[in-house]
C-alpha positions in Angstrom: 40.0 5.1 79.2 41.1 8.3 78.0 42.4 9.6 81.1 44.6 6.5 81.5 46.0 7.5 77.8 46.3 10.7 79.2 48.2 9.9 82.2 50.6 7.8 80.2 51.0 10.1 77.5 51.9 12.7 80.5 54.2 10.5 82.1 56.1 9.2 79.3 56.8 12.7 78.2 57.6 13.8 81.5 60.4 11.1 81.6 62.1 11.2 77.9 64.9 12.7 79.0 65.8 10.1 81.0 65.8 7.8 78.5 67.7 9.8 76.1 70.0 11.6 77.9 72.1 8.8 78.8 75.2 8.5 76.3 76.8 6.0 74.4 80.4 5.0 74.5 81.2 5.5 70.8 79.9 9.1 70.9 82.6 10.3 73.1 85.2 8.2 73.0 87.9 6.0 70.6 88.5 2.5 71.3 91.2 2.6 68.5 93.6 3.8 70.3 94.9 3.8 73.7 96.7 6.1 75.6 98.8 6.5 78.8 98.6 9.7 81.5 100.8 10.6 84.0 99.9 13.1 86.6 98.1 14.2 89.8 94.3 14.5 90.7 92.6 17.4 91.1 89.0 16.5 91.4 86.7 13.9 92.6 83.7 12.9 92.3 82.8 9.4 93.5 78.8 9.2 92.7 76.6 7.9 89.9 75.9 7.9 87.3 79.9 7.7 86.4 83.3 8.4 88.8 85.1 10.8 87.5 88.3 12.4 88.2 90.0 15.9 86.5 93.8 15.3 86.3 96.5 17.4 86.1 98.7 16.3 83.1 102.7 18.4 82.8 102.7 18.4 78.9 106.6 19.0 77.3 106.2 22.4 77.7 105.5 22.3 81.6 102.2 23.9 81.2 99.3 21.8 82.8 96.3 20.3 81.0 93.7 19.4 82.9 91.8 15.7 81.3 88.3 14.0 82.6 88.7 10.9 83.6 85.4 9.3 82.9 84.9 5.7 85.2 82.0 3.3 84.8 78.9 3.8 88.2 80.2 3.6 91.6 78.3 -0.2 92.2 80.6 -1.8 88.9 83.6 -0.2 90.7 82.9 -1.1 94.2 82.2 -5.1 93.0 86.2 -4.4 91.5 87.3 -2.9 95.4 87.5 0.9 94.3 86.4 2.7 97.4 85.2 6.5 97.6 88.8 7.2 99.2 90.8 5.1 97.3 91.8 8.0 94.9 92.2 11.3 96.7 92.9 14.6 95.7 96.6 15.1 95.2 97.8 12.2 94.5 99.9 10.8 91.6 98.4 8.4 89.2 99.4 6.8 86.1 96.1 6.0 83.4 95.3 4.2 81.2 92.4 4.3 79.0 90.3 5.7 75.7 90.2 9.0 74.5 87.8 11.5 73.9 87.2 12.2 70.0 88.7 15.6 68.3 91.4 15.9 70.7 89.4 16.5 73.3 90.7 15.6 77.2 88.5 12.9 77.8 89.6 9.7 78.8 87.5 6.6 79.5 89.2 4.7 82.3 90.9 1.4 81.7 93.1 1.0 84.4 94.7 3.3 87.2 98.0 2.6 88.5 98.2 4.4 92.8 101.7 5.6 93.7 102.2 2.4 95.5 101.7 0.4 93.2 98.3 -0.7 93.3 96.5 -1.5 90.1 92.9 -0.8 89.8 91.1 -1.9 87.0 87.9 -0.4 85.4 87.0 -2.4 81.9 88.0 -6.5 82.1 91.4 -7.5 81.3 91.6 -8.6 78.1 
């Protein structure tokens, strides 16, 4: 009996930070608020456990500012018909989503809008 407390005393420590390194939405992001980004991607990365993309954003000065696009797992995207290469470096993409708290460039995806036209959508319409 006490090795089997041992074993999953062991094993349960060995695998906390799995189970608490996983983050919430709230600590990152608003959802009071919002906002619109125009600009081109920089990065990909198309893999669990969220897509993300880094975009290039002109600001009214004309310097660049780079923001992380944060996306939900690659499975809830693919069941919406987002594909590894439908966002490629390069191109030009409008955004819409939550931002990061502070000021920070963060942005949880709502919706992405291709240079074409096509609308992909990451959280449920409303």
């Amino acid at each position: 009996m006490l090795k089997l407390f041992n074993l999953v005393f062991i094993s349960s420590y060995l695998f906390s930070g799995v189970a608490v390194g996983h983050h919430s939405f709230t600590s990152e992001f608003t959802a009071e608020k919002v906002i619109t980004l125009h600009g081109d991607i920089q990065q990909v990365w198309f893999r669990n456990p969220h897509v993300r993309y880094l975009l290039s954003v002109k600001t009214s000065e004309e310097e660049s500012v780079t923001w992380d696009l944060r996306g939900s797992p690659v499975v809830w995207l693919a069941r919406k018909g987002w594909t590894k290469d439908i966002i490629s470096l390069g191109d030009k993409v409008i955004v819409e989503g939550y931002p990061g708290h502070d000021g920070r460039k963060m942005l949880s995806i709502i919706k992405v809008t291709l240079s074409d036209g096509t609308v992909l959508i990451d959280r449920a319409p409303e």
